[in-house]
C-alpha positions in Angstrom: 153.2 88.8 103.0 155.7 86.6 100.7 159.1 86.1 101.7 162.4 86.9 99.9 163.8 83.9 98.1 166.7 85.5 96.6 168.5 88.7 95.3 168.4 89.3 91.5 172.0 90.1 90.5 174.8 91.3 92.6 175.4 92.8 96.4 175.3 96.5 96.4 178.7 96.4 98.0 180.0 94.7 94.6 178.2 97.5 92.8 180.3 100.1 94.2 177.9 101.1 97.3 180.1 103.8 99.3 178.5 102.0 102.5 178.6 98.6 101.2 174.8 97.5 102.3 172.7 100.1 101.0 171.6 100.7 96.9 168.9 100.0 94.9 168.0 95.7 95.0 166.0 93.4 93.6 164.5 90.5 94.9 162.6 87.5 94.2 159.5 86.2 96.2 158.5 83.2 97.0 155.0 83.9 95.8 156.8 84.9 92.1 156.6 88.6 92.5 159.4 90.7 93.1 160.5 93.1 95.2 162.5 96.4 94.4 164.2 99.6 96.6 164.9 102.2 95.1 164.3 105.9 95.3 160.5 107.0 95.8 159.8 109.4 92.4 156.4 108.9 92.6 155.9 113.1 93.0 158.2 114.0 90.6 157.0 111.4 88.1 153.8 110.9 88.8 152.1 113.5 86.4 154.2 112.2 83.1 152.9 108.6 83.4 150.8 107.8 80.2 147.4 108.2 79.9 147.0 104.6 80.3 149.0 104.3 83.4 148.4 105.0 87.1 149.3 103.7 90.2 146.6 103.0 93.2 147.0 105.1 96.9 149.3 101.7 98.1 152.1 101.9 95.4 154.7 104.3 94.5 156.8 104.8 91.7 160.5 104.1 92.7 163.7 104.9 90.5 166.8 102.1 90.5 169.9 102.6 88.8 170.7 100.8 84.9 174.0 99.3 86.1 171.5 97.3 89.5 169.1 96.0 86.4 171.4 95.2 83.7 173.9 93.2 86.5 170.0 91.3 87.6 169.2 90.4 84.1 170.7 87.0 84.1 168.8 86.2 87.2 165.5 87.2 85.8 163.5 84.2 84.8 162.1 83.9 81.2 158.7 82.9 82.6 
């Protein structure tokens, strides 16, 4: 498993998080990939995904809010 190299945009404490540690995050791996929380959707969304979409038994379909990836944009590398 790769480790997390950094977060993509901002705390969730400077976000507004009523507890101050936990929100939707993004993160960047060493290996490239990233790594999201947010809220599992996967039941309630699962059954609109487009015909040319689908996600295997392993993954789920998670939910994080505009502000967390408009405030990571900056951070996102071009390539």
């Amino acid at each position: 498993m790769s480790q997390i190299v950094r977060r993509l945009g901002v705390a969730p404490h400077l976000r507004g998080s009523a507890s101050g540690a936990t929100c939707p995050d993004l993160f960047e791996l060493a290996d490239g990939n990233f790594a999201v929380i947010g809220t599992d959707v996967t039941a309630s969304l699962e059954s609109q995904l487009p015909a040319d979409a689908a996600r295997a038994e392993h993954e789920r379909i998670v939910v994080i809010t505009r502000e967390t990836l408009i405030k990571a944009k900056a951070d996102i590398p071009e390539a």
